[in-house]
C-alpha beads as a LAMMPS data file, in Angstrom:
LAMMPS data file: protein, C-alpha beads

173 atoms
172 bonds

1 atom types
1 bond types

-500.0 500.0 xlo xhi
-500.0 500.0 ylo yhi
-500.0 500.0 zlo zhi

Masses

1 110.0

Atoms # bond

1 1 1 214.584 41.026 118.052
2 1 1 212.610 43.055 116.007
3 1 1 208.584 42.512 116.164
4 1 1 207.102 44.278 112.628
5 1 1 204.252 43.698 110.135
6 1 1 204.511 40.647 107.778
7 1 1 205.070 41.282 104.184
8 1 1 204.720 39.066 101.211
9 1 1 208.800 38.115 101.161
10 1 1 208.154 36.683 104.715
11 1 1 205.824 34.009 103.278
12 1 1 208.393 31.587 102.214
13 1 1 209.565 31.516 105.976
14 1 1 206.096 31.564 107.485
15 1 1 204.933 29.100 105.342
16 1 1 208.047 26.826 106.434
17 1 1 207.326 27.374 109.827
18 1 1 203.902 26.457 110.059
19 1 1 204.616 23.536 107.882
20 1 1 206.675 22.294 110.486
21 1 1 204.296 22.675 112.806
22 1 1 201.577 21.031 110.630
23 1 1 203.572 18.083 110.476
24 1 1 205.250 17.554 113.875
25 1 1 202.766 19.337 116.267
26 1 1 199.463 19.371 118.129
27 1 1 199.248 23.305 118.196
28 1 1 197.401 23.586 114.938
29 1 1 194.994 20.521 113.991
30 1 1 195.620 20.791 109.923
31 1 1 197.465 18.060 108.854
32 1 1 198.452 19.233 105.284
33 1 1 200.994 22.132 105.433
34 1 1 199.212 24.700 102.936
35 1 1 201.237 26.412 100.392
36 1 1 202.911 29.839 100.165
37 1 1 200.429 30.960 97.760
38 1 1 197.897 29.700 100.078
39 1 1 199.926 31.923 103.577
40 1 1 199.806 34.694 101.067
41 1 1 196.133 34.571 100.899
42 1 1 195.199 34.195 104.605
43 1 1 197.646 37.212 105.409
44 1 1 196.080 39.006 102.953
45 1 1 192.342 38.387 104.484
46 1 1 194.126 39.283 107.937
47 1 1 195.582 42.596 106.684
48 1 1 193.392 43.621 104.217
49 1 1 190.724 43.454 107.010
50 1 1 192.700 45.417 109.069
51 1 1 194.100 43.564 111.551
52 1 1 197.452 42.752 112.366
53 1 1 199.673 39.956 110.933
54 1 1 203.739 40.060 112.595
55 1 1 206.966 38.898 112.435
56 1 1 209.643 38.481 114.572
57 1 1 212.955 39.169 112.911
58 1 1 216.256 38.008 114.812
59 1 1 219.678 38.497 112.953
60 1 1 217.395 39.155 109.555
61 1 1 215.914 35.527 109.609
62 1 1 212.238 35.252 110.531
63 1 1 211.975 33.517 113.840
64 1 1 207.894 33.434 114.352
65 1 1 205.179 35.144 113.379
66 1 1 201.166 35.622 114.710
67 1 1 198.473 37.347 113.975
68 1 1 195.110 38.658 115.202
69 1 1 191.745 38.145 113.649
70 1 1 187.944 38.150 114.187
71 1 1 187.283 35.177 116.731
72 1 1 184.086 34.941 114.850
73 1 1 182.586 36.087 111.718
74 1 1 179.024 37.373 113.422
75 1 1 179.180 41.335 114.157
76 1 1 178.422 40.805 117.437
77 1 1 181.712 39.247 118.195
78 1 1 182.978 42.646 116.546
79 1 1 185.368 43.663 119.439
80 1 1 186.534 40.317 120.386
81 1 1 189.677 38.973 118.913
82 1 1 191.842 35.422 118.286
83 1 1 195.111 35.435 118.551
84 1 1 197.778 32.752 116.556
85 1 1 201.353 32.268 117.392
86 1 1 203.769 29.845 115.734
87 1 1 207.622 30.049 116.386
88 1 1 210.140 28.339 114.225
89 1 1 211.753 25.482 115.896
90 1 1 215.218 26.218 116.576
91 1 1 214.151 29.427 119.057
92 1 1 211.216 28.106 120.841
93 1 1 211.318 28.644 124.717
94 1 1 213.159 31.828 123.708
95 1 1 211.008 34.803 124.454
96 1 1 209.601 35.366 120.372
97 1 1 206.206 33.697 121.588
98 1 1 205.908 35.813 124.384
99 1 1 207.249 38.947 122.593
100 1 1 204.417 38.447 119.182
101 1 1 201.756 38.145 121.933
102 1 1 202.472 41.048 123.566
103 1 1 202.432 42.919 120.389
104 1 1 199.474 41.403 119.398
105 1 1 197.715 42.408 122.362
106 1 1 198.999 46.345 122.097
107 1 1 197.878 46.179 118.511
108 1 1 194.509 44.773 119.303
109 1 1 193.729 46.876 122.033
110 1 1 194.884 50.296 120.074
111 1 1 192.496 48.979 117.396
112 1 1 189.545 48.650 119.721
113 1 1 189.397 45.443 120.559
114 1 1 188.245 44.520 124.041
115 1 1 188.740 40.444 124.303
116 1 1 191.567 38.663 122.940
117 1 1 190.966 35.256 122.760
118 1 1 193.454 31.565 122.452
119 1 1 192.228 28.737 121.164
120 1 1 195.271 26.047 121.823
121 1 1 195.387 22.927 120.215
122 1 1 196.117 19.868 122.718
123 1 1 195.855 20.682 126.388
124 1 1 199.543 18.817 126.796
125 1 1 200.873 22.108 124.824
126 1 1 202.308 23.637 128.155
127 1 1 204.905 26.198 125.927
128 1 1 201.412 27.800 124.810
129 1 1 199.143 27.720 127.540
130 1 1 201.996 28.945 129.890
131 1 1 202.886 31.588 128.079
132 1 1 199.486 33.335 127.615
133 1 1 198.570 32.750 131.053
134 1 1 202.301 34.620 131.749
135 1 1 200.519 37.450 130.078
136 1 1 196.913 37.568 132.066
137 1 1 195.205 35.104 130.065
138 1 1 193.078 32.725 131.644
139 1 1 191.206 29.164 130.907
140 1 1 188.243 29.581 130.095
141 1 1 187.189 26.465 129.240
142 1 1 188.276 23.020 127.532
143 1 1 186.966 21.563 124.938
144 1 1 187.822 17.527 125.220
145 1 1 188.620 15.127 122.237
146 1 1 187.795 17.210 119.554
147 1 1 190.544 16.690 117.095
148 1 1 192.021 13.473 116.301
149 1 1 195.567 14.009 114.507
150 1 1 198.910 11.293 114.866
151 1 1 196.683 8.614 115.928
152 1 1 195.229 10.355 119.044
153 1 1 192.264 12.539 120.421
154 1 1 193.431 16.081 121.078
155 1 1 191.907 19.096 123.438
156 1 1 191.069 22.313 122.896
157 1 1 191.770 24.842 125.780
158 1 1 190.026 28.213 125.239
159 1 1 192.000 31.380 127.440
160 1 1 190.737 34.729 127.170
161 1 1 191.923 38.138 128.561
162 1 1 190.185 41.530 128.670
163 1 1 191.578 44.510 126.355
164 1 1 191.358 48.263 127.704
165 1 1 188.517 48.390 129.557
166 1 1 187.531 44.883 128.294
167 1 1 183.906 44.533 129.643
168 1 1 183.428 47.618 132.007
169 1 1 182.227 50.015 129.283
170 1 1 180.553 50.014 125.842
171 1 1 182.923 50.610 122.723
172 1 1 181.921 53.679 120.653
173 1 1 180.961 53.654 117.520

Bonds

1 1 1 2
2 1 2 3
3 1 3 4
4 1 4 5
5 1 5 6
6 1 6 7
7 1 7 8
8 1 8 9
9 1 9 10
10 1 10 11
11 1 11 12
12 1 12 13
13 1 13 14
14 1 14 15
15 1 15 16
16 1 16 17
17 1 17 18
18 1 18 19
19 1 19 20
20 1 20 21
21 1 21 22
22 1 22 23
23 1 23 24
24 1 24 25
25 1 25 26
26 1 26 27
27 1 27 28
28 1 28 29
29 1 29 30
30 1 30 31
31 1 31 32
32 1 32 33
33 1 33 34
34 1 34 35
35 1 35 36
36 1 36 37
37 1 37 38
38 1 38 39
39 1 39 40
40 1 40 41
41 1 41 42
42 1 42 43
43 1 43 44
44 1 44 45
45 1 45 46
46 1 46 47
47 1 47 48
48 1 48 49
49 1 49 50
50 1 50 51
51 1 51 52
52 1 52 53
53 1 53 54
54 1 54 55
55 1 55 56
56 1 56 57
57 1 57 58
58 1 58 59
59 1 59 60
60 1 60 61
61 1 61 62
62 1 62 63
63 1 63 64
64 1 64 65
65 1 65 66
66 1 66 67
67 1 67 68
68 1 68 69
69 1 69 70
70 1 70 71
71 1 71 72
72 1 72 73
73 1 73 74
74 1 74 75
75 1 75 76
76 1 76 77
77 1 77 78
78 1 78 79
79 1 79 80
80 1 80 81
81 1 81 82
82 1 82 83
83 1 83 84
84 1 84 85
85 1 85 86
86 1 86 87
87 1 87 88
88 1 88 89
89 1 89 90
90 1 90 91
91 1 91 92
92 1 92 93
93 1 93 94
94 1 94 95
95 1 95 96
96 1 96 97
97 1 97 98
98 1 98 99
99 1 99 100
100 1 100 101
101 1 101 102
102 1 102 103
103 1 103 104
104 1 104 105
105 1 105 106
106 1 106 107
107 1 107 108
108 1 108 109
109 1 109 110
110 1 110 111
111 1 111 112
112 1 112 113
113 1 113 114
114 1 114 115
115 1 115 116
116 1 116 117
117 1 117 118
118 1 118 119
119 1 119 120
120 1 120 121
121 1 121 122
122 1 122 123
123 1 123 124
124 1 124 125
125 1 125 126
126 1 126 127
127 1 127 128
128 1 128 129
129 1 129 130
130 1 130 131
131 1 131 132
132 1 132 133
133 1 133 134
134 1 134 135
135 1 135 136
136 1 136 137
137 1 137 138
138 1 138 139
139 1 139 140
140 1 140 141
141 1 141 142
142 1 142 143
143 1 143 144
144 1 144 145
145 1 145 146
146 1 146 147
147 1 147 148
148 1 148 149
149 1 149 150
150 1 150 151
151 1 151 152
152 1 152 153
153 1 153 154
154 1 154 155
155 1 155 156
156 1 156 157
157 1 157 158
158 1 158 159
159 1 159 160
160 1 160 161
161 1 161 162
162 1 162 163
163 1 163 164
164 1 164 165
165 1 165 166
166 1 166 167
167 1 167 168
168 1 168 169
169 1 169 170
170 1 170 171
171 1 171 172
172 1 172 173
């Protein structure tokens, strides 16, 4: 498996996978799959801002991608981070979850961020909440029947982990 930055002739295959998500999962709470035009434009924000948007290639087919970006738009959130993972059907349980994070986090953490955060649609979505606690995440809190999607009321379970020196010293700069 190869873990590398997204470019645009990925988009057809991201935007396939997170259709599929879309419209058979809990993980994300749209319910309309946007368009490849519209995946082209939220990498772009991602990248263009300077944060990291991946791929993980197996055997030259795209098998999941994630990215980082600002958990919130107000400068004082500045170091802290949100991560998204989606993994195309066929290869889930696999290790490409587990392997995006991990690059994520390195990525993250080289570009000064300090908190990385998960915000994971329905607390029933063990695959996700598993793996990021696998990788020091913890739950930080739940948020409960905030999203109604397929007829029924869906959590929110917030993890966080610490980057570097997370908390334990001020960021220069």
């Amino acid at each position: 498996m190869i873990i590398r930055d997204a470019t645009l002739a990925d988009i057809p295959a991201i935007a396939a996978i997170y259709a599929h998500h879309v419209l058979h999962g809990t993980g994300t709470f749209e319910e309309t799959p946007p368009g490849e035009d519209e995946m082209a434009a939220r990498m772009a924000k991602v990248q263009g801002a300077g944060h990291a948007w991946l791929v993980a290639e197996q055997e030259g087919r795209v098998a999941g991608y994630g990215y980082y970006a600002p958990f919130r738009e107000r400068s004082a959130y500045r170091f802290t981070a949100e991560d998204s993972i989606y993994v195309r059907e066929d290869v889930r349980g696999m290790g490409v979850g587990k392997a995006l994070v991990q690059a994520l986090l390195a990525r993250a953490e080289a570009a000064g961020m300090r908190q990385m955060i998960a915000v994971i649609g329905d607390s029933e979505n063990v695959g996700s909440i598993g793996l990021h606690a696998a990788l020091g995440f913890r739950q930080v809190g739940v948020m409960k029947a905030v999203g109604l999607k397929f007829g029924r009321w869906l959590d929110v379970v917030t993890m966080q982990r610490a980057l570097g020196e997370g908390e334990h010293s001020l960021p220069e700069g």
